[in-house]
C-alpha positions in Angstrom: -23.7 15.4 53.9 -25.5 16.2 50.4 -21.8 17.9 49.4 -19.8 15.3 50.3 -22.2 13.3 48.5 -21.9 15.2 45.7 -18.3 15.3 46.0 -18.1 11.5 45.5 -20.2 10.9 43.2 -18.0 13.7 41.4 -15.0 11.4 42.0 -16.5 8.1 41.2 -17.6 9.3 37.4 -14.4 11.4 37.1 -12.1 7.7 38.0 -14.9 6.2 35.9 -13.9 8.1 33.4 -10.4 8.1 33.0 -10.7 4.2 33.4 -13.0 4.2 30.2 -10.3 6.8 28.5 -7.5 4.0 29.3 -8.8 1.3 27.8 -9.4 3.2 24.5 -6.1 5.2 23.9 -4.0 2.2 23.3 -6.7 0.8 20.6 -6.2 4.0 18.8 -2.6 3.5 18.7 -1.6 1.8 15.6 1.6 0.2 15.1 3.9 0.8 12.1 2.8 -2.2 10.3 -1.2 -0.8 10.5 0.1 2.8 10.0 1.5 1.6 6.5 -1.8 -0.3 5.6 -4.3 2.1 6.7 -1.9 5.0 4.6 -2.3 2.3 1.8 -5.9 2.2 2.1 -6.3 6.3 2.2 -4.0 6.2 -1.0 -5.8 3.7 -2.9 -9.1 5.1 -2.5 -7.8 8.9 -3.3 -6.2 7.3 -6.8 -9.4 4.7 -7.4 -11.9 7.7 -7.2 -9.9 10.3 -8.6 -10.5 12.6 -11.6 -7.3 12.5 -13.2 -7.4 8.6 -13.0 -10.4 7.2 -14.5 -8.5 4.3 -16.4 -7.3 3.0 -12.5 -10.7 1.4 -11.4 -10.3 -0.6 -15.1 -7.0 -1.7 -14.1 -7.8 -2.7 -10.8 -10.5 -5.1 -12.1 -8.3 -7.0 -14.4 -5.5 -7.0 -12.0 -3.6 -10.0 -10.8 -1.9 -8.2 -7.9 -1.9 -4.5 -6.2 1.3 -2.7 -5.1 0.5 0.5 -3.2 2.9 2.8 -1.4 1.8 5.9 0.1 4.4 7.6 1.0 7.2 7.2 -1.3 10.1 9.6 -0.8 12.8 11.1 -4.1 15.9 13.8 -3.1 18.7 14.6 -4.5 21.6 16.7 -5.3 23.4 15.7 -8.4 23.3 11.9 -6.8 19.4 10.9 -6.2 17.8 8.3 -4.1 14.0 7.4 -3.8 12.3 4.7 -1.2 9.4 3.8 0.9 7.6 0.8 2.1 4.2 0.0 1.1 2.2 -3.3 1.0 1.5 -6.2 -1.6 -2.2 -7.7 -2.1 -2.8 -11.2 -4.2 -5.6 -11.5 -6.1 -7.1 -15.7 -5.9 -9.8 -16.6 -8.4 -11.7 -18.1 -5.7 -10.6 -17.0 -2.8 -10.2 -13.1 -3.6 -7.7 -10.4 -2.2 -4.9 -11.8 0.0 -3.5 -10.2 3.2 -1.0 -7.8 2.7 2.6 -8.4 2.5 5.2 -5.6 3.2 7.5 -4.5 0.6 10.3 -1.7 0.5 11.1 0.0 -3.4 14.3 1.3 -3.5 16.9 3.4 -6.4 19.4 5.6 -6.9 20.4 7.6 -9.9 23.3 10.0 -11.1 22.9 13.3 -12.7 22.2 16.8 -12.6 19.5 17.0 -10.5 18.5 18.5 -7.5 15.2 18.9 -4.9 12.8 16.9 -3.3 9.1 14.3 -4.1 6.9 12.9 -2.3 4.1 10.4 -4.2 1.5 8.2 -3.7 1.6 5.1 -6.2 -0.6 2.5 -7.1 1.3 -0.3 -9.2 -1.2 -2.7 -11.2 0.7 -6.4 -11.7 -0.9 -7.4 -14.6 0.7 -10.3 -15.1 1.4 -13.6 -13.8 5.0 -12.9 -14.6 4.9 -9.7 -12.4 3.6 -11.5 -9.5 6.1 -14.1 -9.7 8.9 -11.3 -9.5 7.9 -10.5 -6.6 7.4 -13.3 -4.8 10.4 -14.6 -5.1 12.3 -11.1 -4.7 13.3 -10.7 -8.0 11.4 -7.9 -8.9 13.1 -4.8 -10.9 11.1 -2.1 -12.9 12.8 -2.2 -16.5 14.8 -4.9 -16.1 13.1 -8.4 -15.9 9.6 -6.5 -15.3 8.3 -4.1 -18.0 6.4 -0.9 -16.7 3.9 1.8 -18.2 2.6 4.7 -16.7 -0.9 4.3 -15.9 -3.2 7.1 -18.6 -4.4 9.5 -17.2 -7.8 11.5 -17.4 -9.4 8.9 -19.8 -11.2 5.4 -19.1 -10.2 1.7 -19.9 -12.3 -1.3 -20.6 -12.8 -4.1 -18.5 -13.2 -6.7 -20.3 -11.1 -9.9 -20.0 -9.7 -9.5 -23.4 -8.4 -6.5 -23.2 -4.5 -6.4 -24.2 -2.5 -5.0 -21.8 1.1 -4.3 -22.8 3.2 -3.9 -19.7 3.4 -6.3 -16.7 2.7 -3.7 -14.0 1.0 -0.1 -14.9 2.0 2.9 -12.1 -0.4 5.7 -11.0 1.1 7.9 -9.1 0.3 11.4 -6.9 3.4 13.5 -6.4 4.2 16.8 -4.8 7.2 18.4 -5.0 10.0 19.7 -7.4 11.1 16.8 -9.5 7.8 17.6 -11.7 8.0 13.7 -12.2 8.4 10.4 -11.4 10.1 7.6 -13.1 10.5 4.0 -11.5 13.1 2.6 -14.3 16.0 0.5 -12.5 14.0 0.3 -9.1 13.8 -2.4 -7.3 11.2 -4.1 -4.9 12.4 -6.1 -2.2 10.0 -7.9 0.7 10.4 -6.2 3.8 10.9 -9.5 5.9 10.9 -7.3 9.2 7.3 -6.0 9.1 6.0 -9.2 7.7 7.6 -11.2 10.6 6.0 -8.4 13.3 2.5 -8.2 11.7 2.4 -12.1 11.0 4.6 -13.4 13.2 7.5 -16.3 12.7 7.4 -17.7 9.7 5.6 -15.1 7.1 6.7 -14.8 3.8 5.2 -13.7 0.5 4.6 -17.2 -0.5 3.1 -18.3 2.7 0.9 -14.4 3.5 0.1 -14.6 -0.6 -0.6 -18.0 -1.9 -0.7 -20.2 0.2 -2.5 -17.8 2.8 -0.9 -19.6 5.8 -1.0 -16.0 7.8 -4.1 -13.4 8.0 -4.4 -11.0 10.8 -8.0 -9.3 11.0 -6.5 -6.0 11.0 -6.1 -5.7 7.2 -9.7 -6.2 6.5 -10.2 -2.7 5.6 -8.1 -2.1 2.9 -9.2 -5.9 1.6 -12.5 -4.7 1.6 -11.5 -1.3 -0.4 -9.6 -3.1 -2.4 -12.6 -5.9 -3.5 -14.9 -3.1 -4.1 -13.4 -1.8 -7.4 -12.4 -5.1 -8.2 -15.6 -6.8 -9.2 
C-alpha cells in the first residue's frame, strides 16, 4: 500500500508539474512585435553605456524623439540593399516617453561593392522638424532630414543650449565587411502591420505618439530604459 502510495503521490506532483510548466511556456513566448522591442531595449542600453559612445547618454537627454533598430541588415554585390524594422519613441514635456511605434528603414545603392553588415543603431531626432518627418511618413536621411554621425569616444554637454547641427544624430554597432555604414538616401517608413497587431485597429504614429490614444503595458521596459538616461 505504502508503494502505491508513493506511486501516486509521484504522479500527482509529476501532472502538477507539467500543469505549472504549461501555463508558463506560452508567457515566455514573445511575439514579433515584443521580440523587436525587447531587441530595442538590449541595443539601446549596449550603445547608452558603451565606451566608444560617451556623447549618446548627452544626446539622449536633449532628444525630442529615439529611433532604435537592432538589427539592421546591408548586402550586396555591385547592387546593395540595407533594411530592418525597429521602433519609434516620443518624447512629451509632461507626459514623458511614448509607446513605441514600429518603423521599417529601407535603401538601395549601385556600385562596386560587395559583402555583408549587420548593426545596431540608435538615431537621436533632435528636432521638431525630424519628428514631424516621421510622423507623417515623410522621413528621408539627406534629403528633407539632415543626418550626423553620432562622435564617438568623447562626451557632450547637456545643457539646453547646446547647438546641435543635424536633425537626427546615428550611433551605430556593426559587424561585418562593409567596414561602415552610411544612411544617406534611406528612407523610414511606419510599419502600419506591426502597429495594427501590437495596438490593434486604428494605431498610427499620430494616435501611438502624440495623442497617445494606444499604450500596451508590454513596452514598459524599454520606456523605463529609455527615461533613465533621459533626465
Amino acid at each position: 500500500m505504502r508503494r502505491m502510495a508513493k506511486i501516486f503521490l509521484y504522479a500527482k506532483l509529476i501532472f502538477a508539474f507539467l500543469g505549472v510548466f504549461s501555463l508558463i511556456k506560452p508567457l515566455q513566448a514573445l511575439t514579433p512585435q515584443q521580440e523587436i522591442i525587447e531587441k530595442a531595449r538590449l541595443t539601446f542600453l549596449k550603445l547608452v553605456t558603451g565606451q566608444e559612445f560617451k556623447s549618446l547618454p548627452g544626446y539622449v537627454k536633449q532628444a525630442k524623439a529615439i529611433l532604435i533598430f537592432p538589427n539592421l541588415v546591408k548586402g550586396g554585390f555591385i547592387v546593395g540593399a540595407e533594411g530592418g524594422t525597429g521602433v519609434l519613441v516620443v518624447r512629451d514635456d509632461v507626459k514623458g516617453w511614448s509607446d513605441p511605434a514600429f518603423y521599417t528603414l529601407a535603401s538601395g545603392s549601385i556600385g562596386l561593392q560587395i559583402g555583408g553588415q549587420v548593426s545596431e543603431v540608435v538615431f537621436t531626432i533632435m528636432t521638431p522638424k525630424g519628428v514631424e518627418a516621421l510622423i507623417r511618413n515623410q522621413f528621408k536621411f539627406g534629403g528633407s532630414v539632415s543626418i550626423a554621425a553620432g562622435p564617438v569616444g568623447i562626451g557632450v554637454g547637456t545643457s539646453s543650449g547646446t547647438n546641435f547641427e543635424a536633425d537626427v544624430y546615428s550611433f551605430s554597432s556593426s559587424v561585418g565587411l562593409f567596414g561602415g555604414i552610411s544612411f544617406d538616401g534611406a528612407g523610414v517608413l511606419a510599419r502600419e502591420s506591426h502597429n495594427t497587431a501590437y495596438y490593434g485597429r486604428g494605431a498610427t504614429p499620430q494616435s501611438i505618439l502624440i495623442d497617445r490614444r494606444f499604450t500596451n503595458p508590454e513596452a514598459k521596459l524599454l520606456k523605463d530604459a529609455i527615461t533613465q538616461y533621459s533626465r
